[in-house]
N, C-alpha and C positions, 0 to 999 in steps of 0.2 A: 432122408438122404436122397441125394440127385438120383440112385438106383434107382429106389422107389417110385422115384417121379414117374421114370420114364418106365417104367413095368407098370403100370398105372396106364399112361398113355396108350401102350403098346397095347393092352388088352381090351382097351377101347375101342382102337380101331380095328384090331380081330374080328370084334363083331360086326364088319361090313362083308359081305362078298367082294369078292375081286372075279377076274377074269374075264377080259375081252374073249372072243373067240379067233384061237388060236388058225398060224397063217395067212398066205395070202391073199388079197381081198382086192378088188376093181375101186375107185372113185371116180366117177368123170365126171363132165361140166354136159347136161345137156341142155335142147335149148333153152327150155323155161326150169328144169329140175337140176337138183343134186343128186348123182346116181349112185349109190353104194352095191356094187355087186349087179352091178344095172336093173336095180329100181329102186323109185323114186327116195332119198331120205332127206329128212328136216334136223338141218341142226338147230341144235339148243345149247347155247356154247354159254360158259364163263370164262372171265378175262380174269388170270391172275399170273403175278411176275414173280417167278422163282428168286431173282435176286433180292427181290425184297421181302421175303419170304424165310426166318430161319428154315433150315435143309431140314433140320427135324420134325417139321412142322407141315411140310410140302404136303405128306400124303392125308393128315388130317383135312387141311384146307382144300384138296382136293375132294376128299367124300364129302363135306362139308357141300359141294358145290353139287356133289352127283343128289345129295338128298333133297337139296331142293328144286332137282328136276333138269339140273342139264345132263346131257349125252356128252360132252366136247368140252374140252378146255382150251382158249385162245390163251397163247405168251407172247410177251414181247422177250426178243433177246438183246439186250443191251450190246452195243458195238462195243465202247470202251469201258465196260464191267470184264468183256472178256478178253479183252487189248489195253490190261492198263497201261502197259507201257509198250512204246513202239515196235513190235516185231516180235515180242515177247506175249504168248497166245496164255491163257490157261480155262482149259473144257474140262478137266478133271477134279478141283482142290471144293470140297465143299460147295457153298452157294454158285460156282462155276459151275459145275456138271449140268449141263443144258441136256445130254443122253440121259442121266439119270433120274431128271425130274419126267421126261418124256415117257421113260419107260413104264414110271411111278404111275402118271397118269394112265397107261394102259394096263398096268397090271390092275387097277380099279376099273375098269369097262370104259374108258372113256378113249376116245378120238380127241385126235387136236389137232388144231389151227397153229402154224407156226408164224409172227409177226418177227422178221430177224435184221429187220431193215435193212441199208443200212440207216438209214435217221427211221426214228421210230416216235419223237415228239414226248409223251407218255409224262411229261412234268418229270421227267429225270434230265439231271446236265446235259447240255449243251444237245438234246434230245437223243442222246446216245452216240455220237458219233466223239472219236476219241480227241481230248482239248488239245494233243501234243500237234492235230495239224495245223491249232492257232500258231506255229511258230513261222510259217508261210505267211510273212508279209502282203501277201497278193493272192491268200485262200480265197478261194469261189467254192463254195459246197454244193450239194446236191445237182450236179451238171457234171458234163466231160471235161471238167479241169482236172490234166494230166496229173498233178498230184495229189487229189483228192482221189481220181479213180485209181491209180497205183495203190494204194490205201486201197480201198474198198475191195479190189482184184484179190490180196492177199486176204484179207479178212472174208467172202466168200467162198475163196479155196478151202481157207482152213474150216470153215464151218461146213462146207457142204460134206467134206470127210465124217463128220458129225452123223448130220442130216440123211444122207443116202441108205443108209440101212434103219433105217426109223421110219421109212417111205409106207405109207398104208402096200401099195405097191409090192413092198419087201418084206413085210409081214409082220412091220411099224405101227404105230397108231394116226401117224400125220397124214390128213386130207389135202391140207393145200397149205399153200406156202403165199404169204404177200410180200408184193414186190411195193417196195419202198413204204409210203405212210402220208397219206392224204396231198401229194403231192401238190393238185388241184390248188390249194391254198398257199401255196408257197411258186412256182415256177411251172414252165409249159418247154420245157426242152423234151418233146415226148422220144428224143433218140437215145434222152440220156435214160428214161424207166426202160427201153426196151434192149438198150447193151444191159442192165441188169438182166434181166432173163435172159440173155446173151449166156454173161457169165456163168449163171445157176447150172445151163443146160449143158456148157463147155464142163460142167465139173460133173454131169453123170444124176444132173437134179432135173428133169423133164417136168415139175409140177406135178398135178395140176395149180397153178396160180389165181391169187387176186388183188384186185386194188382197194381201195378204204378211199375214200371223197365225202367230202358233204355234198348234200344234194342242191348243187346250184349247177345251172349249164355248163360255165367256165370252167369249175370246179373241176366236174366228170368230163368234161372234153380234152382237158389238159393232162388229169390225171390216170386217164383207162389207158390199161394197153390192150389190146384188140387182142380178142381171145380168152383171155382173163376173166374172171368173174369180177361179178361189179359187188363193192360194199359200200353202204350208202353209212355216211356217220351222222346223223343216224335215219332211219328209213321209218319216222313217225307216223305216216300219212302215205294213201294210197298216189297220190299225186306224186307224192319222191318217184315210187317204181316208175310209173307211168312217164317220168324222167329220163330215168333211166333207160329203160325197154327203148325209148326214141333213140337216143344216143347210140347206143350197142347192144338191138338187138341180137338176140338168138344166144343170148348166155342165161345163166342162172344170176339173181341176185338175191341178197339178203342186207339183214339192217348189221353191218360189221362193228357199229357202237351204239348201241341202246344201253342209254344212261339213268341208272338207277341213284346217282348218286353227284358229285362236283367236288372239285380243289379246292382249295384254298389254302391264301395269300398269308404272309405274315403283315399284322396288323390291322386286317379282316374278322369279321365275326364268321364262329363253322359255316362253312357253307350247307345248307338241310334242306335238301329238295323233297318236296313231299311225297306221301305216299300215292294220294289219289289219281294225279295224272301218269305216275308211272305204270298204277295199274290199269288205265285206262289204253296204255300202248301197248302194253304186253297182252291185253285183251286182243285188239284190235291185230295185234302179230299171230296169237295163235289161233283166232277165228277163221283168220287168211291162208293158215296153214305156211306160213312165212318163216324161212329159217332168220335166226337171228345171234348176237352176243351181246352181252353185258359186259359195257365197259363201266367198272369192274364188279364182276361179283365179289371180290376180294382184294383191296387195296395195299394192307401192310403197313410198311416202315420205309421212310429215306435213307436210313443208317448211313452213318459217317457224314460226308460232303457230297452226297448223289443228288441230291432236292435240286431242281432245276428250276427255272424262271419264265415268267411271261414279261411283254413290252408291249402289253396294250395301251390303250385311250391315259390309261395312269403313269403312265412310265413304265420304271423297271419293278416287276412285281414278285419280290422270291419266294418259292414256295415252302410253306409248314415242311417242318420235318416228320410229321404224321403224314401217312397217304389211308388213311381211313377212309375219304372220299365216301363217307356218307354209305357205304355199301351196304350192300346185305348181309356178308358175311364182317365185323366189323375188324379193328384192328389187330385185336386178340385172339381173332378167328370163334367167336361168340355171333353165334346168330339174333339179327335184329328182329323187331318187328316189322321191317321191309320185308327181310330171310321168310316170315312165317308168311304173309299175306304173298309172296310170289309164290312159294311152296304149297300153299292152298290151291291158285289160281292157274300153276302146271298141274297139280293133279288131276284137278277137275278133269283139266283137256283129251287124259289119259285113253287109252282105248278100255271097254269093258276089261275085268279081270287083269288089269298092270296097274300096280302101285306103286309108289317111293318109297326109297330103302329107309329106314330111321335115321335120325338126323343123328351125330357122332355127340359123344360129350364132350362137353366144354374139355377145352385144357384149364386144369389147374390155378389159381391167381392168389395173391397173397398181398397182406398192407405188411408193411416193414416199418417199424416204431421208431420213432422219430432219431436221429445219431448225429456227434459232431461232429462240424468241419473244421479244420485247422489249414490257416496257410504254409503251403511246403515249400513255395518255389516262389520266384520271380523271372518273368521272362526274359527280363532286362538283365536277368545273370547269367544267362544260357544260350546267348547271342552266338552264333555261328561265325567265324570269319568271313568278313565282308569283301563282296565283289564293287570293284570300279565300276560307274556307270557315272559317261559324263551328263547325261539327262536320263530321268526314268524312263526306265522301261516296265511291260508289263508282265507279271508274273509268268508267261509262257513261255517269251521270250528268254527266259532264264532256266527253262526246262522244269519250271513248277505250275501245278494246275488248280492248288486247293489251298487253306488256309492261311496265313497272313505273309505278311514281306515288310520289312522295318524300310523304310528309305529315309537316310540321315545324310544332312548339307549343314555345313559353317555357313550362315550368312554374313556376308560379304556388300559393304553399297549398304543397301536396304536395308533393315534390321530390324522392323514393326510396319504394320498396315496392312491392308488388306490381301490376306493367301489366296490365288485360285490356283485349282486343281484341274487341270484340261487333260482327261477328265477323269473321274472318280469312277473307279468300279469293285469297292461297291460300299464300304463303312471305313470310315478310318478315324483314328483317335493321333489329337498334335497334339505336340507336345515341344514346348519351347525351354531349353536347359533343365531337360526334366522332370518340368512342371507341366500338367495337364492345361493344357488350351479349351478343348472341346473335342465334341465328333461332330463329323460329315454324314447323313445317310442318302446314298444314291438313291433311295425308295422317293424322297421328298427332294429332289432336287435339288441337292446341298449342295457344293463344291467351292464355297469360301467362307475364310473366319479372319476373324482380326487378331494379329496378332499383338501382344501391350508392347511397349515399350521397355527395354531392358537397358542397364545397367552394365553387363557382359560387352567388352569389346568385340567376341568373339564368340557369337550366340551359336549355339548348336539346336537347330530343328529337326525331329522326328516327324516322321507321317508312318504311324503302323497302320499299314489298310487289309482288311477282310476280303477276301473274294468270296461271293455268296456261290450264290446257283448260276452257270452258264444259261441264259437263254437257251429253250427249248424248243423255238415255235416261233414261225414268220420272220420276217425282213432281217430282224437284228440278230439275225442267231450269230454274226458274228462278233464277241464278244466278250474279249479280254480280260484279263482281271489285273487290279492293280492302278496304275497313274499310265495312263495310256499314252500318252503325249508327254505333257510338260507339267513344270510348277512355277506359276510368277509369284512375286510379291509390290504390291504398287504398280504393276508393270512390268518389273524386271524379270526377265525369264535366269530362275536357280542354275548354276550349274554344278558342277564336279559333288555326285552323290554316293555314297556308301549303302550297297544294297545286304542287307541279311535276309535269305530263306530260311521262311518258317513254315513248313509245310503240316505240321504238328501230325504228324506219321504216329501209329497207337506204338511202332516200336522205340522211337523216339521221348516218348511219353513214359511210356513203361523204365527205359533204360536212365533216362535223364531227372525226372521228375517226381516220378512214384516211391523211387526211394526217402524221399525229402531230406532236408536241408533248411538252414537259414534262409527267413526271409528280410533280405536288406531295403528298408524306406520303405516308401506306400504309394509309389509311384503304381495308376492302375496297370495290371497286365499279370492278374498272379493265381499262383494255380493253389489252390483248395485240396485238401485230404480227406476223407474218412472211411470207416469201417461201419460192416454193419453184419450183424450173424442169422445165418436161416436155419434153421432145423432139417427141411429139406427146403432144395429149389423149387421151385413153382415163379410164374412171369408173375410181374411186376411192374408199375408206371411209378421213375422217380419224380417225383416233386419238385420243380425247379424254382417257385416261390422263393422269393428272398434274394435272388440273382439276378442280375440284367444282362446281360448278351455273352453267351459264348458255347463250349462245348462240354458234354459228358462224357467220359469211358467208365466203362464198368469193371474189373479184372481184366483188365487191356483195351477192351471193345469197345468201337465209339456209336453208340447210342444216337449221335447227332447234335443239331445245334438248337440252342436255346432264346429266348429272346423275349425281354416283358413288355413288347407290344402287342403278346397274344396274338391268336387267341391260346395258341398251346402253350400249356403248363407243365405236364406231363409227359414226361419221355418214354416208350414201350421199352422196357428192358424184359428179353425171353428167358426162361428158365434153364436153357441150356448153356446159357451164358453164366450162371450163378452155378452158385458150389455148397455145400452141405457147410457149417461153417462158415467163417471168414470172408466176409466179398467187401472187394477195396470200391470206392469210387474216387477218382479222378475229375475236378471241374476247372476249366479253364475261365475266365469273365475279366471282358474287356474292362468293367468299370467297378467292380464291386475289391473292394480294398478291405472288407472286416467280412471275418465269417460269417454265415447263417448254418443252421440244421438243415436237415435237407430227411424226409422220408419218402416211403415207400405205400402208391395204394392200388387197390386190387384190380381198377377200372380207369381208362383213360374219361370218362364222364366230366365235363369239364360247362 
């Protein structure tokens, strides 16, 4: 039974100590040191993000990270995780409570690093800042454009309300606070990093602060603000400091991203950074007595439409719905062979007589035998009433941020030859009098097909397009989803289109879909049923084998997106999310038209 589970869990983590020591406490920036109580201390920080994180799971992953030897936990706080919609705040409901994870962390002895952006980068959408201010035709991000910072002013406010009694200061666990997120790599408006600390300190947030850079000149010159401690992304080599130290001396610095692990792309092989060189930095960090973080000690899940994108040398590169990132602590929060060889190599460091606390037991995991799928639904019957649009527009512009948008036009003149899509972002599947044409994939630089010839006086064209991941990171973060401009055919630019939102909302899913229904034709776009029974909960990785691109829920929850260009197969489904009994799953797939089985196994291992 789910009870079980979790009296199980809970008596697991029993056996860790808790307890920072109680009240209030000094942190300052001296010049070469970190001063806790004024003297000297070294952080040993992990990175891990509560949002991606089931809330149940927080305080395990958190001892998880003290066992293997840190003091400190770094977060990122998502801007628009906690701003889904415009104006409308939520710090309280589950995976939201940014107080509560904080506190978690300090009722386990640990300090932390607050990263709250506002852009935070971290391979989540649009690097956290919220997609609704794509609806600004003339958005400028990360700078003093007046309605980017309006945005940012009220998102501040509301969090510093948060933040100020969490203050190490206030008898908090939070050390210091970063202002913005490798700036250096992105822009040099240094008026715009330092009206943020403007704002923090107008709301009663005094720091202490710091920045995150990579260690190049331009990088740290653009990105410090004067005063601030410097974080070098990451500080492998004595030559970075000694970088550093030139730029802005008489602060403290540390390595604010020492990477234990890498992303990875859909279509990519895992990304598996090895063991040897990492342990060759982490040596060379604690020999130096060098504070540091692990970015991440603990990675997690994308869940839903959060996976964000790069636009490197490849193009547009969206990210796995696993953020495993190769970590120490892995997906399931199961310690790796990284976990044990860093966990050796901080003990060592220890002073005589201090050890590490026992590593926590695994959570639970379970394979699920194999169950069928049945098709429930067609998307093509659950078409929303359609908005005029005499040329496309792009999903934001229509007040949506995530999942697909039908755009259907009578052609008119032209009636076959070659479709472009100016431009695509990001997959879409055409469809000519409701016959499958092909897909587009923005990954490869698609954005035209032929259309055949038809018969039909009065051809009717679909374009159902996907929005993946917002870019996250450099030049293109600005980055729409949908048919951004226009649709020619031979030349002719389309007009007068019929737009349906389809934002595939899990209550939307549940309410429309879950119950099933007739599936009429086999045009692809159709949604999949099955059950499957536990005995008790325990997490789980479903199977996505036998399906080509789309989405999972699980008992409502959406698990994320699928896709068989790998390398993920595997979806994390958490144990809190399952129930004793009866668990439905939900699959959506852009092209798969006949059922498959679909199970359950103990390990993302892939």
């Amino acid at each position: 039974m789910k009870r079980f589970l979790f009296i199980a869990v809970l008596l697991a983590l029993a056996a860790s100590p808790a307890g920072q020591p109680t009240g209030r406490h000094t942190f300052a920036l001296g010049a070469t040191d970190f001063l806790l109580d004024g003297k000297p201390f070294r952080i040993i920080s992990g990175e891990m993000h509560p949002a991606r994180i089931p809330v149940e799971y927080w305080r395990h992953r958190i001892r998880m990270a003290k066992a293997m030897g840190c003091n400190t936990i770094a977060a990122y706080i998502f801007w628009n995780y906690q701003e889904p919609t415009e104006g409308v705040f939520d710090f309280s409901s589950g995976n939201h409570d940014m107080a509560r994870f904080i506190r978690t962390a300090q009722e386990e002895g640990m300090w932390v690093l607050l990263r709250p952006g506002p852009y935070v980068c971290a391979e989540w959408g649009f690097g956290g800042l919220p997609p609704y201010l794509l609806r600004d035709p003339e958005l400028k991000v990360r700078c003093l454009y007046p309605r980017y910072m309006s945005a940012v002013e009220r998102y501040l406010q509301r969090l510093s309300a948060i933040v100020r009694p969490l203050l190490v200061s206030n008898g908090g666990p939070i050390l210091m606070i970063q202002i913005e997120n490798e700036y250096g790599s992105y822009g040099n408006d240094r008026a715009y990093v330092a009206r943020l600390k403007e704002i923090w300190t107008k709301n009663g947030v005094s720091g202490p602060f710091f920045t995150g850079d990579g260690p190049t000149p331009y990088m740290l010159e653009a990105g410090h603000l004067p005063g601030a401690a410097i974080g070098l992304d990451s500080g492998s080599d004595e030559k970075h400091w000694d970088l550093a130290r030139s730029i802005a001396p008489g602060v403290p610095i540390f390595s604010s991203e020492t990477y234990p692990g890498w992303l990875t792309h859909w279509g990519e092989k895992w990304a598996r950074p090895g063991v040897p060189g990492l342990l060759k930095e982490v040596t060379f960090l604690l020999g130096a007595g060098k504070s540091f973080n692990f970015y991440v000690v603990h990675g997690g899940t994308n869940f839903g439409f959060t996976a964000g994108a790069n636009s490197g040398g490849k193009g547009y590169e969206p990210d796995v719905t696993s953020y495993d990132y190769d970590a120490p602590i892995d997906e399931q929060g199961r310690a790796t062979p990284k976990y044990q060889a860093l966990r050796d190599l901080i003990a060592a460091s220890l002073p005589a007589g201090q050890s590490l606390p026992a590593v926590p037991d695994p959570i639970p995991s379970v394979a699920v035998a194999q169950f069928e799928m049945k098709p429930v639904a067609s998307l093509w019957d659950h078409l929303p009433a359609p908005l005029a649009s005499v040329q496309p527009r792009p999903f934001e512009m229509y007040g949506q941020n995530q999942g697909l948008v039908l755009y259907r036009t009578t052609l008119v003149g032209r009636k076959s030859g070659r479709l472009t899509i100016t431009d695509l972002h990001d997959y879409a599947t055409v469809f000519l009098d409701g016959k499958y044409v092909g897909a587009l994939d923005r990954r490869l630089g698609e954005k035209t097909i032929d259309l055949p010839r038809t018969d039909n006086a009065v051809p009717v064209l679909d374009i159902l397009v996907e929005g993946m991941g917002h870019i996250n990171f450099a030049q293109e973060m600005i980055d729409r989803k949908g048919i951004t401009d226009r649709v020619t055919l031979s030349g002719m630019t389309l007009m007068n289109w019929q737009v349906f939102l389809l934002p595939l909302a899990d209550a939307w899913v549940s309410a429309e879909i879950a119950r099933g229904g007739n599936v009429t034709g086999s045009r692809p776009g159709i949604f999949f049923r099955g059950t499957f029974r536990l005995d008790a909960p325990a997490d789980t990785f479903i199977d996505m084998t036998g399906y080509r691109k789309g989405v999972v829920w699980v008992n409502g929850r959406n698990l994320g997106r699928y896709w068989d260009v790998g390398p993920q197969t595997r979806l994390y489904c958490p144990a809190p999310w399952l129930k004793a009994g009866e668990n439905e799953v939900i699959v959506f797939d852009l092209h798969a038209t006949e059922a498959s089985p679909l199970r359950g196994v103990a390990t993302r291992d892939e």
